[in-house]
HTML snippet that shows the backbone in 3Dmol.js (N, CA, C, O; Angstrom):
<script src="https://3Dmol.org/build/3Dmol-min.js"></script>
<div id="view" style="width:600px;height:400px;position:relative"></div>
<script>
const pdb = `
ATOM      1  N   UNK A   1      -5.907 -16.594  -8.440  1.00  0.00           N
ATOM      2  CA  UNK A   1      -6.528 -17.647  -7.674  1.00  0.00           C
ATOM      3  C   UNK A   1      -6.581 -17.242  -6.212  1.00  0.00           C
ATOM      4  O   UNK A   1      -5.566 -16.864  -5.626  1.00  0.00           O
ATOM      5  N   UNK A   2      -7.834 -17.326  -5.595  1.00  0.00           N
ATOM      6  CA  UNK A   2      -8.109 -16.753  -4.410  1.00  0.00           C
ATOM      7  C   UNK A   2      -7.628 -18.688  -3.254  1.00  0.00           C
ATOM      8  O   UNK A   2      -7.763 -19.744  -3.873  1.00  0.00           O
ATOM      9  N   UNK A   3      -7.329 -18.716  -2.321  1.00  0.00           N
ATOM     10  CA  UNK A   3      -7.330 -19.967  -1.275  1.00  0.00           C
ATOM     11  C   UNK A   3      -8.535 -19.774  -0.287  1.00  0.00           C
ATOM     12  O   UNK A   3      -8.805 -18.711   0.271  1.00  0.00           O
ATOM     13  N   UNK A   4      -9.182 -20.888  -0.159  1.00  0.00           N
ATOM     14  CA  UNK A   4      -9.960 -20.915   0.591  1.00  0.00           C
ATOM     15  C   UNK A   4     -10.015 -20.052   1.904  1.00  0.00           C
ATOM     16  O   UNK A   4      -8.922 -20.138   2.463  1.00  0.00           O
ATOM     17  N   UNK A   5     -10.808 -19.326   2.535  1.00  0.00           N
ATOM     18  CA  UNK A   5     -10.817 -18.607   3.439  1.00  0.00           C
ATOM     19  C   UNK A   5      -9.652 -17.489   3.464  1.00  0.00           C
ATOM     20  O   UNK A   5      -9.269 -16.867   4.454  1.00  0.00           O
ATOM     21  N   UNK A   6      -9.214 -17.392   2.233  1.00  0.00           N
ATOM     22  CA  UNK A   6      -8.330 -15.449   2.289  1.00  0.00           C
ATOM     23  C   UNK A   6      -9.083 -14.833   1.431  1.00  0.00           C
ATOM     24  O   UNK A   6      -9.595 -15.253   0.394  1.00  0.00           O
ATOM     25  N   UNK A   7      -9.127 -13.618   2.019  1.00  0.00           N
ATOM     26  CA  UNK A   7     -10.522 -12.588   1.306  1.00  0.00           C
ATOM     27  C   UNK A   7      -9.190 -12.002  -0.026  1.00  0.00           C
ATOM     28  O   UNK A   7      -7.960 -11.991  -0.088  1.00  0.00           O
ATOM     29  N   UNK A   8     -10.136 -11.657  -0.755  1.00  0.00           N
ATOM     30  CA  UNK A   8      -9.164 -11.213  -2.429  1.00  0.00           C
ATOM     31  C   UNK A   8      -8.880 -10.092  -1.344  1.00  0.00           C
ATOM     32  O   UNK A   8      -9.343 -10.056  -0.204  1.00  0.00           O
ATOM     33  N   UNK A   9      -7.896  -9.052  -2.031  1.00  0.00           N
ATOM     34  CA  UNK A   9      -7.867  -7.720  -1.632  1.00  0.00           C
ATOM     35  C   UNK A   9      -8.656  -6.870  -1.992  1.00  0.00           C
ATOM     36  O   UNK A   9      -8.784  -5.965  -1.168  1.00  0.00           O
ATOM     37  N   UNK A  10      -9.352  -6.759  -3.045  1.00  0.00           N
ATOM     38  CA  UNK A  10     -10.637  -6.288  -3.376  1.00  0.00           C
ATOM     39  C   UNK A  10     -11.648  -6.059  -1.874  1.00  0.00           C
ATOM     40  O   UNK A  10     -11.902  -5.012  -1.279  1.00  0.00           O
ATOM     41  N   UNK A  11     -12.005  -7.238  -1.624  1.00  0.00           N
ATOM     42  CA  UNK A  11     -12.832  -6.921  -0.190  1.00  0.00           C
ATOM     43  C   UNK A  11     -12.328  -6.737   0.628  1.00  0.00           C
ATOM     44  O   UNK A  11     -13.037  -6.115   1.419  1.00  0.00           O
ATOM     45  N   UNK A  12     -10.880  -7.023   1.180  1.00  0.00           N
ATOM     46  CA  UNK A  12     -10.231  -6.496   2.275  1.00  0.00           C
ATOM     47  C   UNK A  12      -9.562  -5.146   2.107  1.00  0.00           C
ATOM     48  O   UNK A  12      -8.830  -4.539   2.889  1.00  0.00           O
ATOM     49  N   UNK A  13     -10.047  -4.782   0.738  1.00  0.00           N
ATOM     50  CA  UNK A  13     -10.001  -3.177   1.554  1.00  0.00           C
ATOM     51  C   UNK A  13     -10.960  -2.208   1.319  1.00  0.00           C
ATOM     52  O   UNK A  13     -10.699  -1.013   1.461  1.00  0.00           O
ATOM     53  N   UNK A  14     -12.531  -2.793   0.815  1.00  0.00           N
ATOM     54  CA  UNK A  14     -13.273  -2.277   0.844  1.00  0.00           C
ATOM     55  C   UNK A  14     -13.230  -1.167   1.749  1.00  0.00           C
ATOM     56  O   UNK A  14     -13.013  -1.320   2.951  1.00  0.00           O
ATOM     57  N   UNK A  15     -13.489   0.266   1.053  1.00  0.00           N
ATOM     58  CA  UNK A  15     -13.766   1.217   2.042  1.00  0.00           C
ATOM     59  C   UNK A  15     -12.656   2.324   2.168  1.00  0.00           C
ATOM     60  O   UNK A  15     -12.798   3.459   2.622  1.00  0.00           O
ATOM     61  N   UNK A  16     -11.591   1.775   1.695  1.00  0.00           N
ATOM     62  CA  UNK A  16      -9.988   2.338   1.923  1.00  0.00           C
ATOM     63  C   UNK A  16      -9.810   3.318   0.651  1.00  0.00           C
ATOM     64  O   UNK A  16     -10.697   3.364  -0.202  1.00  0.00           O
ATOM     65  N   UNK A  17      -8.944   3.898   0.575  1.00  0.00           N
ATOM     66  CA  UNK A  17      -8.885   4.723  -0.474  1.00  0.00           C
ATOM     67  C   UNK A  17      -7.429   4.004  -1.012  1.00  0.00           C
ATOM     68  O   UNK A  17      -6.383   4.313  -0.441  1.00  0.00           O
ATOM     69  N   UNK A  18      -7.420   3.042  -2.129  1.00  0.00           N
ATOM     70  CA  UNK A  18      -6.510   2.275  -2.066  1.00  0.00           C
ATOM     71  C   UNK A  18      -5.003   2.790  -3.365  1.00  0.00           C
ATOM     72  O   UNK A  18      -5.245   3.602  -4.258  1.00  0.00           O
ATOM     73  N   UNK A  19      -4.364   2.504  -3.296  1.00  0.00           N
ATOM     74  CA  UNK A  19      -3.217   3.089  -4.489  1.00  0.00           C
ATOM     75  C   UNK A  19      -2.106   1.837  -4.910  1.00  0.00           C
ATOM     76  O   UNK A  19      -1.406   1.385  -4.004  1.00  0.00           O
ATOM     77  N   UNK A  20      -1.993   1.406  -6.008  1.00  0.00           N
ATOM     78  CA  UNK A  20      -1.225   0.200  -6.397  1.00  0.00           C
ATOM     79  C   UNK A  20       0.394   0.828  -5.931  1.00  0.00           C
ATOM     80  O   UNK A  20       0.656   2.030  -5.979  1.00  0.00           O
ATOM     81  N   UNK A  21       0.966   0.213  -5.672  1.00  0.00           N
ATOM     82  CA  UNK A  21       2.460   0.720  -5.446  1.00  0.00           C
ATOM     83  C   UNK A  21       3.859  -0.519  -5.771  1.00  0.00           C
ATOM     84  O   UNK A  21       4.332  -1.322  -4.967  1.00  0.00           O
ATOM     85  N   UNK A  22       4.117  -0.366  -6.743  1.00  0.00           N
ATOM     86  CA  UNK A  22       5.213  -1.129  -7.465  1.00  0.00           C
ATOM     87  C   UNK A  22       6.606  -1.150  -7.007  1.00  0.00           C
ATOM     88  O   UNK A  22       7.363  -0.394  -7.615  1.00  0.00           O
ATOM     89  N   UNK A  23       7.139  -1.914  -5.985  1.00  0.00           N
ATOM     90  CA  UNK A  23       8.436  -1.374  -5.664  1.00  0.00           C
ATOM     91  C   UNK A  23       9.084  -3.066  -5.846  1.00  0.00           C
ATOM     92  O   UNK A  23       8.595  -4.181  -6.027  1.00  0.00           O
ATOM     93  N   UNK A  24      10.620  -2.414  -5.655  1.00  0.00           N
ATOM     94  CA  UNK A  24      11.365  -3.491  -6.022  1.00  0.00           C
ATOM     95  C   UNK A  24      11.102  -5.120  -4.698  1.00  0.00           C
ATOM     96  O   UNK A  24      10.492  -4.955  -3.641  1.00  0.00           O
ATOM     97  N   UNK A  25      11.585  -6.242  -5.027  1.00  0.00           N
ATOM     98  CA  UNK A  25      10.667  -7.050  -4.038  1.00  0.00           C
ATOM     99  C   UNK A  25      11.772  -6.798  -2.638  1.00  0.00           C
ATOM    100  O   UNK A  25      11.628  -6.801  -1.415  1.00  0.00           O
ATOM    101  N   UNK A  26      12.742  -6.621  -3.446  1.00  0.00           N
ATOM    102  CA  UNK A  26      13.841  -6.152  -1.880  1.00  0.00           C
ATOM    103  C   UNK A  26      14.207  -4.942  -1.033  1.00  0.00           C
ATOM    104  O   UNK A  26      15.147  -4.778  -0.256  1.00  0.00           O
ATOM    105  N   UNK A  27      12.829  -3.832  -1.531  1.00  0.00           N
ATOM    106  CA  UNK A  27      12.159  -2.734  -0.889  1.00  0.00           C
ATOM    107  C   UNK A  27      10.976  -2.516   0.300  1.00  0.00           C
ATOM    108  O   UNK A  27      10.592  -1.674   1.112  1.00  0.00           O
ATOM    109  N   UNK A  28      10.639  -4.039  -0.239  1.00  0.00           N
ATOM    110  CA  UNK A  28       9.177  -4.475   0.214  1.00  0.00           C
ATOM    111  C   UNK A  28       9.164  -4.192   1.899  1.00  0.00           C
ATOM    112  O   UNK A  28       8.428  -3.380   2.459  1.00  0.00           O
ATOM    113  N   UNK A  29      10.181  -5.083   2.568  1.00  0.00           N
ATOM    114  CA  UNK A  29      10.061  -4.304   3.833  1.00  0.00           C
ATOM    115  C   UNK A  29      10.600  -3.260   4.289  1.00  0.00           C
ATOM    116  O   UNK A  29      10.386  -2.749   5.389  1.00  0.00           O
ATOM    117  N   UNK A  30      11.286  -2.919   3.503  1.00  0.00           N
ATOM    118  CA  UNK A  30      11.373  -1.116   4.370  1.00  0.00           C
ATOM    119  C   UNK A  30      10.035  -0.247   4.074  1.00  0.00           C
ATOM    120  O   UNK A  30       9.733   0.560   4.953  1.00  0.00           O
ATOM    121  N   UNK A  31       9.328  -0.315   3.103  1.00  0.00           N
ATOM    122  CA  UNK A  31       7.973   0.284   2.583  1.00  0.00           C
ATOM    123  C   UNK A  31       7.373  -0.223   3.778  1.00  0.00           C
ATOM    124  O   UNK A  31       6.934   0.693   4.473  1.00  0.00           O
ATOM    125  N   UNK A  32       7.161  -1.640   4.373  1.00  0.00           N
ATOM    126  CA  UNK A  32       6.196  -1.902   5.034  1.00  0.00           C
ATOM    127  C   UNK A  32       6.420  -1.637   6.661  1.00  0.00           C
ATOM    128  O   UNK A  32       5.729  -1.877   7.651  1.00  0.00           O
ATOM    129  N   UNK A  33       7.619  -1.072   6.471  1.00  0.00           N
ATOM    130  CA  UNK A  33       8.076  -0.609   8.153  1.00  0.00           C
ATOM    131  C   UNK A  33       8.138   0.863   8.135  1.00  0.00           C
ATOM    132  O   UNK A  33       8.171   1.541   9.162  1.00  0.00           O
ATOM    133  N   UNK A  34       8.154   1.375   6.834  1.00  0.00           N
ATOM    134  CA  UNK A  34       7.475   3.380   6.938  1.00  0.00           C
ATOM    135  C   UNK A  34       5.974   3.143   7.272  1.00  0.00           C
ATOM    136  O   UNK A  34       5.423   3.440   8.333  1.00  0.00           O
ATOM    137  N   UNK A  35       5.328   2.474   6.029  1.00  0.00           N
ATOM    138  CA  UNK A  35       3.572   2.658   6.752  1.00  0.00           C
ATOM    139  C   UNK A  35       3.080   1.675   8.190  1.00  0.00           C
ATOM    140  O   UNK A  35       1.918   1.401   8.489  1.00  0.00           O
ATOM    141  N   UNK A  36       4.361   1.253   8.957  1.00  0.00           N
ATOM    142  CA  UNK A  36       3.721   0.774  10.054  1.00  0.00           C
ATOM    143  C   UNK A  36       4.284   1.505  10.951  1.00  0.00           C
ATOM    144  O   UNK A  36       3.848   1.317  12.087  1.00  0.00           O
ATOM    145  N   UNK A  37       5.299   2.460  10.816  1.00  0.00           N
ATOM    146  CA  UNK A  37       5.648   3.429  11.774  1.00  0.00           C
ATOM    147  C   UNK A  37       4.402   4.755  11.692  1.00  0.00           C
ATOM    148  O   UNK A  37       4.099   5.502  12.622  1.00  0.00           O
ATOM    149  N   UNK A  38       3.973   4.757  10.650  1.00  0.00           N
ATOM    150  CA  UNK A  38       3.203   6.009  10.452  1.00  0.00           C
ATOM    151  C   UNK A  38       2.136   5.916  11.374  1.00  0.00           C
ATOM    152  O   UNK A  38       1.499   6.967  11.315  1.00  0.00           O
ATOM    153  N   UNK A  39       1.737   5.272  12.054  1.00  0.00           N
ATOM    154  CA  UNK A  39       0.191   5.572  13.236  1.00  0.00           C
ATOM    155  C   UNK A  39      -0.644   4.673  12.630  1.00  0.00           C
ATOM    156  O   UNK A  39      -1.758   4.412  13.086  1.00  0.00           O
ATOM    157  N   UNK A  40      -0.260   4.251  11.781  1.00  0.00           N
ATOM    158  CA  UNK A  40      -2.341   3.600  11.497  1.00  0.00           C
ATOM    159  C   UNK A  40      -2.423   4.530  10.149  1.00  0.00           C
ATOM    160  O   UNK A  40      -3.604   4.611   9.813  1.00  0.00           O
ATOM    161  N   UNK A  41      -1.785   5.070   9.495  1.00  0.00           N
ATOM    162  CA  UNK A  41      -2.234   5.662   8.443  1.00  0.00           C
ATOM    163  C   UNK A  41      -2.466   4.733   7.028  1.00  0.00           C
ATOM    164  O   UNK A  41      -3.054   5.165   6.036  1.00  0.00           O
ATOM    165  N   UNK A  42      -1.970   3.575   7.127  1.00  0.00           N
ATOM    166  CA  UNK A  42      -2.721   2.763   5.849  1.00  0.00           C
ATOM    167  C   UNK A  42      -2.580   1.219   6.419  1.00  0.00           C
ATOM    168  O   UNK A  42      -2.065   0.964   7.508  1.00  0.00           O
ATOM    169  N   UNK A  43      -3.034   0.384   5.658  1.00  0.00           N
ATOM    170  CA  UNK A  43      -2.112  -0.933   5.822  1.00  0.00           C
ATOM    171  C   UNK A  43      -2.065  -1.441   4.007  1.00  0.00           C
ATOM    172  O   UNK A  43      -2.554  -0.952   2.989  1.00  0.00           O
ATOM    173  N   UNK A  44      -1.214  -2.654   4.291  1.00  0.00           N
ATOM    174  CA  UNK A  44      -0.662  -2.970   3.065  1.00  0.00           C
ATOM    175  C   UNK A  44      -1.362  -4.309   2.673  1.00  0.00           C
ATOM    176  O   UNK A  44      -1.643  -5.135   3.541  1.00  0.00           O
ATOM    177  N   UNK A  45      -1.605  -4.485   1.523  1.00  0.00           N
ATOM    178  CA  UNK A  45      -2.205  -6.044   1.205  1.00  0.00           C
ATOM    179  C   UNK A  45      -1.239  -6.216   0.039  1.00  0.00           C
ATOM    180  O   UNK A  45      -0.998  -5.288  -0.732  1.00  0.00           O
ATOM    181  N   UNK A  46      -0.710  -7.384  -0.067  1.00  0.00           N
ATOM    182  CA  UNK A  46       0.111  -7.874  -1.180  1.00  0.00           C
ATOM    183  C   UNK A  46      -0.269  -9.406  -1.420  1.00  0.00           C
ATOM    184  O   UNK A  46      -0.747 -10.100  -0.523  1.00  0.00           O
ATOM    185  N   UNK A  47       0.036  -9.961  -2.955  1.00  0.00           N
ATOM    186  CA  UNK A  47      -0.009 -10.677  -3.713  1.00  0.00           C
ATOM    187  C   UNK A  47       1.110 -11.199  -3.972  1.00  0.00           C
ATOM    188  O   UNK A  47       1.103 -12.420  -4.124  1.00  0.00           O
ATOM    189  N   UNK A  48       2.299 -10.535  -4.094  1.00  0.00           N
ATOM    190  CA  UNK A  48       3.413 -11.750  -4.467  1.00  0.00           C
ATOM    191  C   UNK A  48       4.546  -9.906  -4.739  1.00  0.00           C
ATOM    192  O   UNK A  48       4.017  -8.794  -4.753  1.00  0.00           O
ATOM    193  N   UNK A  49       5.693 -10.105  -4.865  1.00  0.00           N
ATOM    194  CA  UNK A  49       6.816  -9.715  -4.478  1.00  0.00           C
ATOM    195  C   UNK A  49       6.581  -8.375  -3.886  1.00  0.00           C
ATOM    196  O   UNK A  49       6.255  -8.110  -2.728  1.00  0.00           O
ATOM    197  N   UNK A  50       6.843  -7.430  -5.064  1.00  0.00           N
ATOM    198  CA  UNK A  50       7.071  -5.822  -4.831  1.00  0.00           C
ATOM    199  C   UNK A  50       5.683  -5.104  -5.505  1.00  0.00           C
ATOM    200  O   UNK A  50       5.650  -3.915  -5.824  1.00  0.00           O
ATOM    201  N   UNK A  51       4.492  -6.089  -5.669  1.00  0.00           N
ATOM    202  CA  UNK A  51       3.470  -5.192  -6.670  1.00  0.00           C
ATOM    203  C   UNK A  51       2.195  -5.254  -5.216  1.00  0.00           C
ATOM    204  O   UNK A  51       1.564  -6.272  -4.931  1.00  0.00           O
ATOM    205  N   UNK A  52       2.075  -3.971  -4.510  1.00  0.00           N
ATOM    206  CA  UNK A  52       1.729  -3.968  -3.700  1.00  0.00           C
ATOM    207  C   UNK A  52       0.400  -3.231  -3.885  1.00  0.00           C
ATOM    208  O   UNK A  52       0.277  -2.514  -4.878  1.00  0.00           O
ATOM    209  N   UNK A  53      -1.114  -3.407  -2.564  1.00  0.00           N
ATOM    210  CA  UNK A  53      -2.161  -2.459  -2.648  1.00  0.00           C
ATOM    211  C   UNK A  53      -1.666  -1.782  -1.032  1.00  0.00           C
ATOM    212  O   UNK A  53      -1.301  -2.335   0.005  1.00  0.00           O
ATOM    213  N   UNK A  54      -1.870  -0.260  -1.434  1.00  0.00           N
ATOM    214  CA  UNK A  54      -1.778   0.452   0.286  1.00  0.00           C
ATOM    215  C   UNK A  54      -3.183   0.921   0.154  1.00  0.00           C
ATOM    216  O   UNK A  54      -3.776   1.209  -0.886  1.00  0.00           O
ATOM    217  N   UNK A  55      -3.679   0.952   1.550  1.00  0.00           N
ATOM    218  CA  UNK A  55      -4.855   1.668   1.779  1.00  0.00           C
ATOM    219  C   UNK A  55      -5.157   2.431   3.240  1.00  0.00           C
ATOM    220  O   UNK A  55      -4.987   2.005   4.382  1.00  0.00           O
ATOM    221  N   UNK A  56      -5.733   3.874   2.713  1.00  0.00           N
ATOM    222  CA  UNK A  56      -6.014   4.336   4.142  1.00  0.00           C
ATOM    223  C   UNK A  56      -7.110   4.879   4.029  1.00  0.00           C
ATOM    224  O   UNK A  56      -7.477   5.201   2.898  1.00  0.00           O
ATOM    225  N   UNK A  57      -8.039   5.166   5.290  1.00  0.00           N
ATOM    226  CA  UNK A  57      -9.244   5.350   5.575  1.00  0.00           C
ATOM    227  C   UNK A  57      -9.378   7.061   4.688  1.00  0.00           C
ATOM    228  O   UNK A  57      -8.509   7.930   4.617  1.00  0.00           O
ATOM    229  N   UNK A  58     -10.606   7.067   4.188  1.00  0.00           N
ATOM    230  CA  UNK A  58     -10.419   8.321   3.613  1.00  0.00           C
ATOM    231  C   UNK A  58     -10.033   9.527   4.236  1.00  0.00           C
ATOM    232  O   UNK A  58      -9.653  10.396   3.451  1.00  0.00           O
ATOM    233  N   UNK A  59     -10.030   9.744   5.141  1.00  0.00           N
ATOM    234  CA  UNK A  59      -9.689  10.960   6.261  1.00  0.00           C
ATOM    235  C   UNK A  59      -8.290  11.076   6.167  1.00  0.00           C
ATOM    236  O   UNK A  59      -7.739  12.173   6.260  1.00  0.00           O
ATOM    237  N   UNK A  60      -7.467   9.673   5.928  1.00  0.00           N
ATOM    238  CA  UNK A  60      -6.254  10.064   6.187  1.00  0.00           C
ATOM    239  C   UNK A  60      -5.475   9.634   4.743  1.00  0.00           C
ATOM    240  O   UNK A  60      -4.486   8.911   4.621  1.00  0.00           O
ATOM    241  N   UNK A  61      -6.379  10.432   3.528  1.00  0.00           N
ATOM    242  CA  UNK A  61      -5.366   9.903   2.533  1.00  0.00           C
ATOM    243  C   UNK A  61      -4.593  10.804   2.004  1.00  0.00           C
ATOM    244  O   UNK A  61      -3.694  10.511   1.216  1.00  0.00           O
ATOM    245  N   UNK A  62      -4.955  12.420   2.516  1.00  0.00           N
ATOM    246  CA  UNK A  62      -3.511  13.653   2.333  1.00  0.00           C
ATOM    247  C   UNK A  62      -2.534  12.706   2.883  1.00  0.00           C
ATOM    248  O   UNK A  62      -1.863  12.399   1.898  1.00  0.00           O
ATOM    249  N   UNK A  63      -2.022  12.000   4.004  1.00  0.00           N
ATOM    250  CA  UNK A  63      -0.821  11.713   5.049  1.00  0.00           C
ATOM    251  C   UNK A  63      -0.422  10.529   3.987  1.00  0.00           C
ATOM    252  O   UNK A  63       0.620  10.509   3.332  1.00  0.00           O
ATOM    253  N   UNK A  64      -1.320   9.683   3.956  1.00  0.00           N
ATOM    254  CA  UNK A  64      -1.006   8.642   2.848  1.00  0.00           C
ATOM    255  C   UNK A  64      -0.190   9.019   1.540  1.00  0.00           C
ATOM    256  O   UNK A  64       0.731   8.394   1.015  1.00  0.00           O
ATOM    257  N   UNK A  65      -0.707  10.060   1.209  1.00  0.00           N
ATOM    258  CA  UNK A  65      -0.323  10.725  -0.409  1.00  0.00           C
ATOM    259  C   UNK A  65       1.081  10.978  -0.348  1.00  0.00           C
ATOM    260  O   UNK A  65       1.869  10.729  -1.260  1.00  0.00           O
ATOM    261  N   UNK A  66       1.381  11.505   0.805  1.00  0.00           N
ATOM    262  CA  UNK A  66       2.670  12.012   1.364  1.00  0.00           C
ATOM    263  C   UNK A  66       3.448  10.931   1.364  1.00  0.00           C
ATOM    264  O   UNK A  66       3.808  10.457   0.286  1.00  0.00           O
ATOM    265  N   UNK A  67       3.767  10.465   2.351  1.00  0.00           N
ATOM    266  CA  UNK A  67       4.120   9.131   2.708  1.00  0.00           C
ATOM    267  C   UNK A  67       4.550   8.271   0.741  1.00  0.00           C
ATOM    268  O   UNK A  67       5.671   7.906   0.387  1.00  0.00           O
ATOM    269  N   UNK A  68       3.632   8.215   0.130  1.00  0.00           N
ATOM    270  CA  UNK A  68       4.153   7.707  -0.621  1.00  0.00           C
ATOM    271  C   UNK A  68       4.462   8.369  -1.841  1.00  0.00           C
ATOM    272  O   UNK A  68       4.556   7.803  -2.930  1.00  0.00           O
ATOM    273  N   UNK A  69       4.675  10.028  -1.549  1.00  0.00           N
ATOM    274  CA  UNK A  69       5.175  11.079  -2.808  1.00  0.00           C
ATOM    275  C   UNK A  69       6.846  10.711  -2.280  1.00  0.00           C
ATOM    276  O   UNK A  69       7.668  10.413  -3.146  1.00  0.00           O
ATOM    277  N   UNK A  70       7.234  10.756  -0.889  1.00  0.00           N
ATOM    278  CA  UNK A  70       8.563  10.585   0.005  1.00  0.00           C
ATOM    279  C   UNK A  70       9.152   8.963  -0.830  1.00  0.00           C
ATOM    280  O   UNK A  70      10.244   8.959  -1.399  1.00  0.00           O
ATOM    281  N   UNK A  71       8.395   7.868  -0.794  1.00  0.00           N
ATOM    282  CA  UNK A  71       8.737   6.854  -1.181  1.00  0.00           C
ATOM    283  C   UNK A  71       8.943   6.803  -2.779  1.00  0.00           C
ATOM    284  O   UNK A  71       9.553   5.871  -3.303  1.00  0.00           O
ATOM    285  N   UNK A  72       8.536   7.593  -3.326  1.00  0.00           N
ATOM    286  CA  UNK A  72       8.973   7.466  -5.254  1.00  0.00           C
ATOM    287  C   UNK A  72      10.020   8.043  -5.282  1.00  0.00           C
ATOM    288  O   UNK A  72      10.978   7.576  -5.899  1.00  0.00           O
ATOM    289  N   UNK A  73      10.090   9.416  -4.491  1.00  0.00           N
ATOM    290  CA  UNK A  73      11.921   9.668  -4.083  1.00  0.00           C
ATOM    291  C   UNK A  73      12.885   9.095  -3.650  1.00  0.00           C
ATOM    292  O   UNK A  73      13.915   9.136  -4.323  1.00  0.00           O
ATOM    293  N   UNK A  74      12.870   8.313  -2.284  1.00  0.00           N
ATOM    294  CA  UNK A  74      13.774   7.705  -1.474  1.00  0.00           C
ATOM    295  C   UNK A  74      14.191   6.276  -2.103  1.00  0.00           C
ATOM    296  O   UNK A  74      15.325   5.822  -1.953  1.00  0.00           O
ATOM    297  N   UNK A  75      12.694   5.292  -3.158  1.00  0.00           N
ATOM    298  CA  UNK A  75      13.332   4.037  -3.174  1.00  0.00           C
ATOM    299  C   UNK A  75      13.356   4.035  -4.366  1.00  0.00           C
ATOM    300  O   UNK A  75      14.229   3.372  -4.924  1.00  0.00           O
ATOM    301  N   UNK A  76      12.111   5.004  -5.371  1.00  0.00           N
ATOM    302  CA  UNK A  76      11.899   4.682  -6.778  1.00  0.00           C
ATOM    303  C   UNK A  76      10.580   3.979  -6.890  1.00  0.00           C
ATOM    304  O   UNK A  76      10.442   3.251  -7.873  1.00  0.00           O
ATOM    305  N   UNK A  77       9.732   4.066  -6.163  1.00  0.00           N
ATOM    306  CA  UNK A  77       8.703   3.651  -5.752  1.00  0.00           C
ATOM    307  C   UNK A  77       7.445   4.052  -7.142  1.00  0.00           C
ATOM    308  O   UNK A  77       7.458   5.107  -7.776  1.00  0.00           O
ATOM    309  N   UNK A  78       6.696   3.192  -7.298  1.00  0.00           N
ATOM    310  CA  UNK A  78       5.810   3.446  -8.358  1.00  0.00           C
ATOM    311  C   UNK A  78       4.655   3.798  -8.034  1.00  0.00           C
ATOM    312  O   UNK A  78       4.062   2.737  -7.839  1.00  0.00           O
ATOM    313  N   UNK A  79       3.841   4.779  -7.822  1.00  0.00           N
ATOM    314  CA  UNK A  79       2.593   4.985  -7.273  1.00  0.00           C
ATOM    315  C   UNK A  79       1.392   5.161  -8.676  1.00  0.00           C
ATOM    316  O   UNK A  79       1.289   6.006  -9.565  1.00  0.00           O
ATOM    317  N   UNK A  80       0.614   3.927  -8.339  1.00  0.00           N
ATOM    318  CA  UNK A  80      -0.781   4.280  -9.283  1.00  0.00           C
ATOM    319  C   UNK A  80      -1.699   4.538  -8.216  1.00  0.00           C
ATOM    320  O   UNK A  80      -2.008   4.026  -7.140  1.00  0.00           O
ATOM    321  N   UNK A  81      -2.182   6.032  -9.280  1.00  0.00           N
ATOM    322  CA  UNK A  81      -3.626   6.364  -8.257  1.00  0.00           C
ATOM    323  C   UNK A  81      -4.913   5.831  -8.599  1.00  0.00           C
ATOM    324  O   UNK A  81      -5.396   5.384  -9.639  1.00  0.00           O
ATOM    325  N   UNK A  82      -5.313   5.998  -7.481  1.00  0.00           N
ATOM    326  CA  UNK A  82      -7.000   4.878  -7.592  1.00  0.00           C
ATOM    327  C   UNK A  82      -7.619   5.371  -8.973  1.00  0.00           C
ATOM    328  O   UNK A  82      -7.248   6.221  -9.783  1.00  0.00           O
ATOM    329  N   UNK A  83      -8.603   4.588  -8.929  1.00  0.00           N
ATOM    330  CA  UNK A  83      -9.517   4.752 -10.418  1.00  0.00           C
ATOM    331  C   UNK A  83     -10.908   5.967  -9.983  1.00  0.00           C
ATOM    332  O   UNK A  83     -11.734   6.291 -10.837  1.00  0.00           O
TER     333      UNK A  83
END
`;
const viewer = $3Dmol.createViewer("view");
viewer.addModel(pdb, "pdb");
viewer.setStyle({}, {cartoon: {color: "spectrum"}});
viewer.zoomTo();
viewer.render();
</script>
């Protein structure tokens, strides 16, 4: 169920090169304080606990890839790649 005036994540990240990322819900902000230390290399859209969308502009999705090959190590982090 979408609320009036919040875009699905579908359109808010039109354009992004996006990757589902499954982490525990009491991971959630340390994940979201690595990709906000990183420069601008993705941002995060979420739905409800630890089942997260990351997305970064295509230019920067080697740094992205990284970033979250480091996170399946460090937290146990689940990375699905785009379709």
């Amino acid at each position: 169920m979408t609320l009036p005036g919040v875009l699905p994540i579908s359109e808010a990240s039109r354009g992004l090169v996006t990757f589902r990322v499954l982490v525990p819900a009491s991971e959630v902000v340390f994940l979201k304080s690595i990709i906000e230390a990183s420069d601008g290399v993705a941002s995060i859209f979420a739905e409800k606990g630890g089942d997260l969308t990351v997305g970064a502009p295509p230019g920067r999705e080697a740094e992205l890839r990284e970033i979250l090959r480091d996170l399946e190590s460090e937290i146990g982090a689940r990375v699905v790649e785009p379709d």
